[in-house]
C-alpha positions as CSV (number, residue, x, y, z in Angstrom):
1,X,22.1,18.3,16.1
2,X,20.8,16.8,19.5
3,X,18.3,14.6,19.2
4,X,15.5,14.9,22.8
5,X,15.5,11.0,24.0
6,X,11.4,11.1,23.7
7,X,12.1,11.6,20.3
8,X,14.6,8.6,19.3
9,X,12.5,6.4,21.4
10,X,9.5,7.3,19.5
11,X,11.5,6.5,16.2
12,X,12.8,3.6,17.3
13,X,10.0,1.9,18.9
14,X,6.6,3.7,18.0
15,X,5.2,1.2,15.9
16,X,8.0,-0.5,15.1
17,X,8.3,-4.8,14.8
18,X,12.2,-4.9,15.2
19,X,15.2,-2.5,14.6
20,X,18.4,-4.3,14.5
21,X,21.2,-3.6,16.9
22,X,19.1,-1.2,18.1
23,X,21.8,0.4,20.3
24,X,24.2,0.9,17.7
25,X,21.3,2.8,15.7
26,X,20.3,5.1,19.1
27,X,24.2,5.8,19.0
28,X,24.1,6.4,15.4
29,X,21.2,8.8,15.9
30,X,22.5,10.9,19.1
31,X,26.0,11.3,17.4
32,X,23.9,14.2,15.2
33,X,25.1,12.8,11.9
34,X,22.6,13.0,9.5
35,X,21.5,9.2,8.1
36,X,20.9,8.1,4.9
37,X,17.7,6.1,5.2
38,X,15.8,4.3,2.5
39,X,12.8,3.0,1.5
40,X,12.3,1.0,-1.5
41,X,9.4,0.0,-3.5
42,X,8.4,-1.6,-6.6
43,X,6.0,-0.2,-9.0
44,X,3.6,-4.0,-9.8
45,X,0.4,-1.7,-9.1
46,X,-0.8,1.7,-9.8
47,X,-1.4,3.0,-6.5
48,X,0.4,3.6,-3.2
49,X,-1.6,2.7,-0.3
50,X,-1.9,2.6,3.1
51,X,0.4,-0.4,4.2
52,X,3.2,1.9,2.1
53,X,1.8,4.4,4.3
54,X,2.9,2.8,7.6
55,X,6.8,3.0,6.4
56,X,6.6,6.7,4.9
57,X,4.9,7.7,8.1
58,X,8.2,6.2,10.1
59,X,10.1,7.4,6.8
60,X,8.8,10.8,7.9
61,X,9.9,10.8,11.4
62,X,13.4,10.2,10.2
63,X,13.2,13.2,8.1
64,X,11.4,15.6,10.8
65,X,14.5,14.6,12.6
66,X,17.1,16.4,10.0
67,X,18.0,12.7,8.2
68,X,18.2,12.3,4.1
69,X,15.8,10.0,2.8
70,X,16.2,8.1,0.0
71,X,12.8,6.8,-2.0
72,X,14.0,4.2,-4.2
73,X,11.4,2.9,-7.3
74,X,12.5,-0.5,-8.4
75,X,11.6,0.1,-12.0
76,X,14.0,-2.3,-12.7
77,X,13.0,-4.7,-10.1
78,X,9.5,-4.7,-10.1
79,X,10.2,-6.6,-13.7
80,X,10.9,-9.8,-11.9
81,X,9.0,-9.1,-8.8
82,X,10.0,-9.5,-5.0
83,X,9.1,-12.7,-3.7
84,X,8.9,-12.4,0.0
85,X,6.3,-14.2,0.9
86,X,5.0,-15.6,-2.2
87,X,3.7,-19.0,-2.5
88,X,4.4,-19.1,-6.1
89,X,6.3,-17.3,-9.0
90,X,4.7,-13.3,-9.5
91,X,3.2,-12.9,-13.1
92,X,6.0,-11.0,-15.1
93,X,5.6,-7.2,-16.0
94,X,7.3,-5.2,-19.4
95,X,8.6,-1.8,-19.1
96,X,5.3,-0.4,-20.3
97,X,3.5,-1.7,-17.0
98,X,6.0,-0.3,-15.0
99,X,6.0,3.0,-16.7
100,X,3.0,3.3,-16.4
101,X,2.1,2.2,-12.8
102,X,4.9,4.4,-11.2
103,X,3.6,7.7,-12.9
104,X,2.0,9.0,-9.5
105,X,4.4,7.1,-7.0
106,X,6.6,10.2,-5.8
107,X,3.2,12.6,-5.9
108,X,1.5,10.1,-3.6
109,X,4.4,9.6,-1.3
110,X,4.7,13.3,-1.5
111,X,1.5,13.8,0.6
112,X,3.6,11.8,3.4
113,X,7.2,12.9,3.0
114,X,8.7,15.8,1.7
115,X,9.9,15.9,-2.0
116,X,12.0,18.4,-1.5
117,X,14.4,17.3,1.0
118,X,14.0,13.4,-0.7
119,X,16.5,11.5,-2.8
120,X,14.4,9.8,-5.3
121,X,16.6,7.3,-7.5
122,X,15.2,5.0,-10.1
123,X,17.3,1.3,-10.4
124,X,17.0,1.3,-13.6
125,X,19.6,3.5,-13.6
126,X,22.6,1.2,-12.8
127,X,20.6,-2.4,-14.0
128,X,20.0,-1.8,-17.4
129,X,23.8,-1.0,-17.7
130,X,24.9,-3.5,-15.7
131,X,27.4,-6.0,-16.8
132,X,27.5,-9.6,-17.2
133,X,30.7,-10.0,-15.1
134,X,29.3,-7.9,-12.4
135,X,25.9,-9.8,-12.3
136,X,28.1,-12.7,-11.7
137,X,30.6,-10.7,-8.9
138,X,27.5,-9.9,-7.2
139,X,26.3,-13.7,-7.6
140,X,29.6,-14.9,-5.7
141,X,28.8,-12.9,-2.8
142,X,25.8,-15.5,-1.5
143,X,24.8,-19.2,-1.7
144,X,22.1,-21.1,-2.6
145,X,22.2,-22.4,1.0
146,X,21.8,-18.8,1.9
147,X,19.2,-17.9,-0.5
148,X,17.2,-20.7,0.4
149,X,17.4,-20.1,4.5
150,X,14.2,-17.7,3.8
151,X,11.3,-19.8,4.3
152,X,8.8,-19.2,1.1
153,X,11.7,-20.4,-1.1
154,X,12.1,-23.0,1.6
155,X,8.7,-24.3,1.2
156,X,8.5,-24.2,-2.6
157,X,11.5,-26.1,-2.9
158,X,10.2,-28.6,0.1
159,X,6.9,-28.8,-2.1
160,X,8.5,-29.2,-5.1
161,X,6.6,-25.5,-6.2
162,X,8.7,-23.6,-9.2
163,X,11.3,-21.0,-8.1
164,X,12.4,-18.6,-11.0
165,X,16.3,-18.1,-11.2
166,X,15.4,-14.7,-11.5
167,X,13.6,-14.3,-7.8
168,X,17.1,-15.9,-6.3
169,X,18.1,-12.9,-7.6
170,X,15.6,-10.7,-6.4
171,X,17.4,-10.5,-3.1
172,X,20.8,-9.4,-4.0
173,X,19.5,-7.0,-6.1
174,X,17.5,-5.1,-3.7
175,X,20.7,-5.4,-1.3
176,X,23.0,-4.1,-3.8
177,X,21.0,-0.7,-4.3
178,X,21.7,0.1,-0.6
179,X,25.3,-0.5,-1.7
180,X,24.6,1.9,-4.3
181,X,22.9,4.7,-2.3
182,X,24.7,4.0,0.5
183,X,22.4,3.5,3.1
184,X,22.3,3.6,6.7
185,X,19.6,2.4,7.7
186,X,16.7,0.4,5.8
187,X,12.9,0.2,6.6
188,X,10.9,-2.4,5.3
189,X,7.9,-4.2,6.3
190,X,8.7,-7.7,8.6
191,X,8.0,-9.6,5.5
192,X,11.0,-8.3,4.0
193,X,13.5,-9.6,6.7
194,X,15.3,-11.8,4.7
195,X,16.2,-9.2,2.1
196,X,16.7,-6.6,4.4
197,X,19.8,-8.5,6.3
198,X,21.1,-9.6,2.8
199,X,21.5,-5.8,2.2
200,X,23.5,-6.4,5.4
201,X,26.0,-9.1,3.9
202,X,26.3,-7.8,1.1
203,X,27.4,-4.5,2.4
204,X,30.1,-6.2,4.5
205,X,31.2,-8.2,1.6
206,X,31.7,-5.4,-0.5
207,X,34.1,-3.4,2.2
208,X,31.0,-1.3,3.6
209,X,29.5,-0.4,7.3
210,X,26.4,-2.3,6.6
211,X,23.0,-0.7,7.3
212,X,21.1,-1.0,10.2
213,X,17.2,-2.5,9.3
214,X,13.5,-1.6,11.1
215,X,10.7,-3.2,10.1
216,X,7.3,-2.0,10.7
217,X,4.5,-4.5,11.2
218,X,2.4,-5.3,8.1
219,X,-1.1,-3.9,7.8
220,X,-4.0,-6.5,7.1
221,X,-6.1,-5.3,4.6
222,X,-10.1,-4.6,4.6
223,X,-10.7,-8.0,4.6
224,X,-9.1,-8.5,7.7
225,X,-7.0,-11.6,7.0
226,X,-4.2,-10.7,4.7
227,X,-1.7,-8.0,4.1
228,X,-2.7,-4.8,2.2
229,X,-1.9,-5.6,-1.4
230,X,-3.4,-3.8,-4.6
231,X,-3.2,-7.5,-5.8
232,X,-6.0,-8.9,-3.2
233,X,-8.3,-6.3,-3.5
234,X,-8.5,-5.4,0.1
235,X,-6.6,-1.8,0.3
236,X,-7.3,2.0,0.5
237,X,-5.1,3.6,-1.8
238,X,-3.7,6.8,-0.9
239,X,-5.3,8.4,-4.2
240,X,-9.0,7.2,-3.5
241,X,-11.8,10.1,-3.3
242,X,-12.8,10.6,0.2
243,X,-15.9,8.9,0.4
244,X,-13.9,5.9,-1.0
245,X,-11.8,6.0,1.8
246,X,-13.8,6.5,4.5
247,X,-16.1,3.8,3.5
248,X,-13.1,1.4,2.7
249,X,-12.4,2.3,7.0
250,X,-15.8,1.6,8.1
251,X,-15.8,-1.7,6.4
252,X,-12.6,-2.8,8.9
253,X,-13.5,-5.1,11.0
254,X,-13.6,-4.0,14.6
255,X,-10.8,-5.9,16.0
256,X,-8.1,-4.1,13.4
257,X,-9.3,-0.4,14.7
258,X,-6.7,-0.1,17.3
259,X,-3.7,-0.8,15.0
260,X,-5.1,1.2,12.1
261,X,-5.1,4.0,15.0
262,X,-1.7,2.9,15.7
263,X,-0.2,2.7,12.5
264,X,-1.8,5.1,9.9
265,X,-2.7,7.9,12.1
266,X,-1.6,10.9,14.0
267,X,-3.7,10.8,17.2
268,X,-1.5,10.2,21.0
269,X,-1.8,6.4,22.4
270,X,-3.9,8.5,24.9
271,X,-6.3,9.6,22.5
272,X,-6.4,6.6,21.3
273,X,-7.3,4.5,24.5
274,X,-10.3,7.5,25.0
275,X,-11.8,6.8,21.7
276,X,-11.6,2.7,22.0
277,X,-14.2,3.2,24.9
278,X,-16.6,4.7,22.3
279,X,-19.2,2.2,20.8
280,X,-17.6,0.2,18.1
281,X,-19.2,2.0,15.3
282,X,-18.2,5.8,16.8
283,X,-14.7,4.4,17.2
284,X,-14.1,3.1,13.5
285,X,-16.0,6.4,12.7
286,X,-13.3,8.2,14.5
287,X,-10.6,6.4,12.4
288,X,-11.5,6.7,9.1
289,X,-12.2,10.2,9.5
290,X,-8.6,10.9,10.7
291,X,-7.7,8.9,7.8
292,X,-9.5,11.3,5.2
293,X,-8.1,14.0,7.1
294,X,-4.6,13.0,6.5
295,X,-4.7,12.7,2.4
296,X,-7.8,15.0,2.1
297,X,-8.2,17.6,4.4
298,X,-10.4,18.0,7.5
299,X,-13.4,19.6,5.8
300,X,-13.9,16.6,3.0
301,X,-13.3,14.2,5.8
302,X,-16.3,15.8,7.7
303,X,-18.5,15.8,4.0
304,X,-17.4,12.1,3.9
305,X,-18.4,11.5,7.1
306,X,-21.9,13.4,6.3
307,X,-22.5,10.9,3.0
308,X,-21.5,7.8,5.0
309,X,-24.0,9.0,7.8
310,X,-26.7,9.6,5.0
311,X,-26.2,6.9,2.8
312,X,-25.8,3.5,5.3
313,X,-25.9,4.7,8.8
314,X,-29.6,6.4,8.1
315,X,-30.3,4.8,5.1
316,X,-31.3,8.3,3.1
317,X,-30.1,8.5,-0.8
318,X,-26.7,10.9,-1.6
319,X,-27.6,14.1,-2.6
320,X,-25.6,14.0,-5.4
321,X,-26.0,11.2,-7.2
322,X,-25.2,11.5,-11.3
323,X,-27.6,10.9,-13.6
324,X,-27.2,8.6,-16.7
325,X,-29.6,8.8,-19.5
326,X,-30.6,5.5,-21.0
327,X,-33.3,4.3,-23.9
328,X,-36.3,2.4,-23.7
329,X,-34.9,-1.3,-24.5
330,X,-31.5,-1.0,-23.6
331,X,-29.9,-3.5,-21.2
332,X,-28.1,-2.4,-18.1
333,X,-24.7,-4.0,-19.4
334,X,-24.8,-1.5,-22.7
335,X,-25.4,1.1,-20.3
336,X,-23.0,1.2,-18.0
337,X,-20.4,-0.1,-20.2
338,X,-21.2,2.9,-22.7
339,X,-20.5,5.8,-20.1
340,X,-17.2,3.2,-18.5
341,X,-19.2,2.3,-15.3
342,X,-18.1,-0.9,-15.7
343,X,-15.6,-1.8,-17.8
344,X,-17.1,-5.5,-19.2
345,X,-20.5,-7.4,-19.4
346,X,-18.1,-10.1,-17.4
347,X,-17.1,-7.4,-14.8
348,X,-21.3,-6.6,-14.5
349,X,-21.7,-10.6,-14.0
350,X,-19.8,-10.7,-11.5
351,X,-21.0,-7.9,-9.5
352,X,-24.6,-9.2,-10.2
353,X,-24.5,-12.6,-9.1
354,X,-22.2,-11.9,-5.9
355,X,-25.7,-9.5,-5.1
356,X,-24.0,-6.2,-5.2
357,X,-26.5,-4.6,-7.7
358,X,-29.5,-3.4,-7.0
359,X,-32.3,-1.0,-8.8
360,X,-34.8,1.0,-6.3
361,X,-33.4,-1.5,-3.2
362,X,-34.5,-4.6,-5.3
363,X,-31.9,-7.1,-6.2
364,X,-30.8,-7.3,-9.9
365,X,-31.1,-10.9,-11.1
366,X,-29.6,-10.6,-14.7
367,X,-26.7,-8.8,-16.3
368,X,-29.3,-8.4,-19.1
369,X,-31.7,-6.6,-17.0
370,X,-33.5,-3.6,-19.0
371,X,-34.3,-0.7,-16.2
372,X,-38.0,-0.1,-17.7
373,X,-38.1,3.3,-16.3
374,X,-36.3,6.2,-13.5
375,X,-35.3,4.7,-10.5
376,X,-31.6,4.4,-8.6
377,X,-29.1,1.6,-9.4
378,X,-26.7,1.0,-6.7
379,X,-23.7,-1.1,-7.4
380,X,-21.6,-2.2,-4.8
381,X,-22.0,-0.4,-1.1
382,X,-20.8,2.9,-1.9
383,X,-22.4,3.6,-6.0
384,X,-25.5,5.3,-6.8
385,X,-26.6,6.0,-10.3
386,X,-29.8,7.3,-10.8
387,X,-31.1,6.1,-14.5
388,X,-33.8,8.5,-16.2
389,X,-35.3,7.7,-19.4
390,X,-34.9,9.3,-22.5
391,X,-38.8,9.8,-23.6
């Protein structure tokens, strides 16, 4: 299989941070041998999103290119959490929250990759068997010194900040499922260096080639200041409803448009460039329609488009906004909370006094508000509920 140049330089440098021995993986690539590439990810949130996106899209390319990938769900992991760039020890999750978050992980990186041609391994499969006296052979294969060379265990330690036993281990583990799958190559966003090159070691230890590592830039969030996480708040998951995601793209702020075009769509640097010279708001327009596109189709990324238009750019109501039927008396918390609009009156008092609710354009001052007739509630930028009485 012969590989077009254009094409491995696109893999190995569109949007990538850093590939290591990058020379040895071009060779690897023109030689026409298929690669086993992997991507691994831990199930501590429900949804995929669009800084996983950035690596399935690369993850993709690979495949397109007649390479095996290998989607690997740390169900196992995920229990102790991966601490790269932590500041402090991840909350710990059971089985059950594990289970349960990683339901729709393969059928959302399935709208990226294809299934069909995907190795998909759970590492639960070898680590819930595993052996005492192999945890430990594993264990003599890296030092302390080593582990703490990668800087947020560093600065804990320095600041005399907790660090689990079990994150030391975090590390190893994830470099002993390449071992297991048998990896050639290993993507991973650049916070994930560290464990990346321990996959590395710990290949060579154990008698293997090691795998060769890229690591794609990390994605700041909608707020514009840290990574995408599901923890922050500030992402737009992969299963959101198309108004959801277009307006979670038109809420970027202007100086992350270029990357987003960059890194989670499919337009030509070129096409690109042309659409920068737009006015800002046409530009991020632009993007978060290609974005709905991608996950939704091009004709509910045009209706998104239409109800953003409607809604903030022109100010007019959405057409289809549900109705709820409420009593005379009954306070807005009771409500909402009765048809799972909100889920708490403590979830309702916080939106209320941060301002994000308002009834017919007027701010709501009290999570014990009672609507006293018809009007329209909206709750946060992108929620309309019109409230009619029952008379």
């Amino acid at each position: 299989m012969k590989i077009a140049d254009d094409k491995i330089t696109s893999l190995l440098l569109g949007g990538v941070e850093s590939a290591t021995l990058k020379d040895s993986l071009e060779k690897k690539i023109k030689s026409g041998k298929p690669l086993r590439v992997k991507f691994g990810i831990d199930p501590t949130s429900p949804d995929l999103h669009l800084g996983h996106a950035v690596i399935l899209r690369k993850l993709r390319e690979f495949q397109e290119l007649g390479h095996k990938i290998i989607f690997l769900i740390g169900d196992f992991t995920a229990m102790i959490g991966d601490p790269s760039g932590r500041s402090e020890t991840r909350k710990h999750l059971g089985a059950h929250d594990v289970k349960k978050n990683m339901k729709d992980y393969s059928k959302e990186a399935g709208k990226i990759i294809n299934l069909k041609k995907t190795e998909v391994f759970y590492n639960s499969k070898w680590y819930s068997q595993m052996k005492l006296g192999k945890v430990l052979e594993l264990l003599s294969m890296m030092s302390l010194n080593q582990i703490l060379e990668r800087e947020d265990f560093s600065n804990r330690y320095k600041l005399g900040k907790s660090i689990g036993l079990n994150e030391l281990l975090y590390p190893i583990m994830q470099a002993y499922d390449s071992v297991i799958v048998k990896a050639d190559v290993e993507l991973g966003g650049t916070d994930q260096t560290f464990n990346l090159l321990t996959g590395r070691r710990l290949m060579s230890r154990m008698g293997l080639e090691p795998q060769d590592v890229i690591t794609m830039p990390l994605l700041e969030g909608t707020d514009g200041e840290r990574k995408m996480s599901k923890s922050y708040g500030n992402y737009i998951a992969l299963s959101d409803s198309p108004n959801e995601m277009f307006g979670k793209a038109m809420s970027l702020r202007d100086g992350l448009v270029k990357k987003y075009f960059s890194l989670t769509t499919d337009l030509r640097d070129d096409e690109v460039e042309n659409i920068l010279k737009s006015p800002p708001i046409d530009a991020k327009e632009r993007l978060a329609f290609e974005i709905v596109k991608i996950y939704h189709g091009a004709k509910k990324a045009e209706l998104a488009k239409k109800f953003f238009r409607e809604t903030f750019r022109e100010k007019k109501l959405p057409e289809d906004i549900p109705v709820v039927k409420f009593r005379s008396g009954e306070k807005l918390g009771d409500i909402l909370i009765s048809k799972n609009i909100v889920s708490s009156s403590s979830e309702l008092r916080r939106l209320v006094n941060s301002g994000a609710v308002e009834f017919d354009q007027k701010p709501v001052e009290s999570h014990a508000f009672q609507p006293q007739g018809e009007g329209v509630l909206r709750i946060g930028k992108k929620k309309f509920i019109r409230l009619s009485l029952i008379k």
